[in-house]
C-alpha positions, -999 to +999 in steps of 0.1 A: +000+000+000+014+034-005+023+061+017-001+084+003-032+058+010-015+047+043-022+083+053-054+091+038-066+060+055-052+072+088-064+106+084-100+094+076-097+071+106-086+100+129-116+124+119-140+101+121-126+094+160-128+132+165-164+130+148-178+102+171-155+121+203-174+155+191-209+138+189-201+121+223-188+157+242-216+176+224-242+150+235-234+144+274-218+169+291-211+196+267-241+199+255-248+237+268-214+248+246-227+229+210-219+246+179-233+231+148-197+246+129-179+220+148-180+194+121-172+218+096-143+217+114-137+184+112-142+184+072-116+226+069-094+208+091-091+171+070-090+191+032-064+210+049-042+184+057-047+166+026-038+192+003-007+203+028+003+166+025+000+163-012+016+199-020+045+186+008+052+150-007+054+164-044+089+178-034+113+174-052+140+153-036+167+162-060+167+196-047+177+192-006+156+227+002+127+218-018+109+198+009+115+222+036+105+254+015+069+234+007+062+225+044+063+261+059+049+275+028+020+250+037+026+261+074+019+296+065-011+294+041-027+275+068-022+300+096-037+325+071-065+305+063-074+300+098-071+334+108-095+341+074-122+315+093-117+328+123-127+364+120-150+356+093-167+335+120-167+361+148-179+388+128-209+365+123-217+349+158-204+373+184-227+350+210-200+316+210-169+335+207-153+312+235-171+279+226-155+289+192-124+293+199-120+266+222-134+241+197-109+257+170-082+255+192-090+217+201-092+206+164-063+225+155-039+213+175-052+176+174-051+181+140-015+198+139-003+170+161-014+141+139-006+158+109+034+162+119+035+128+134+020+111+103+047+133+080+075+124+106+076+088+098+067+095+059+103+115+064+118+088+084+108+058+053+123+081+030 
């Protein structure tokens, strides 16, 4: 199987635990804090990392720079991005501002941590 499925697999596995984790917070004991944006999240935050991936693993590895160069450009078009979502959101629900963030925050760094773990030992193979 190749890399590239290995991780899609993975990736699909891992946001449909934070899915089912989501539903299972939302529905017991967070229930007061819902947002109905949250599995949006889930879906911004999984075409993220799969076009970061892809952009990343089409480096060329002839050129010793060229991998590096694509993973912070990817780092930096993503921090833009979520800074676009993120005001764009606020400016439209000033009511969950905190619920918002926190739920951001949560599935970005859940998803920041997979996503450089899964790429470490892509790195590693290679």
């Amino acid at each position: 199987m190749s890399a590239r499925i290995r991780f899609f697999n993975s990736l699909l596995l891992f946001s449909a635990l934070m899915f089912l984790t989501g539903f299972i917070f939302y529905s017991t004991f967070l229930s007061d804090y819902f947002l109905p944006v949250f599995y949006i999240f889930i879906f911004y935050f999984f075409l993220l990392t799969v076009a970061g991936r892809l952009f990343v693993m089409k480096s060329n590895p002839e050129k010793p720079g060229d991998f590096n160069i694509r993973y912070f450009i990817v780092r930096w078009a993503k921090v833009l991005l979520h800074l676009i979502f993120i005001v764009a959101y606020i400016i439209n629900d000033k009511e969950n501002i905190l619920s918002f963030i926190l739920a951001f925050l949560a599935c970005y760094v859940l998803f920041s941590v997979f996503d450089i773990y899964t790429l470490s030992f892509s790195v590693k193979k290679k």
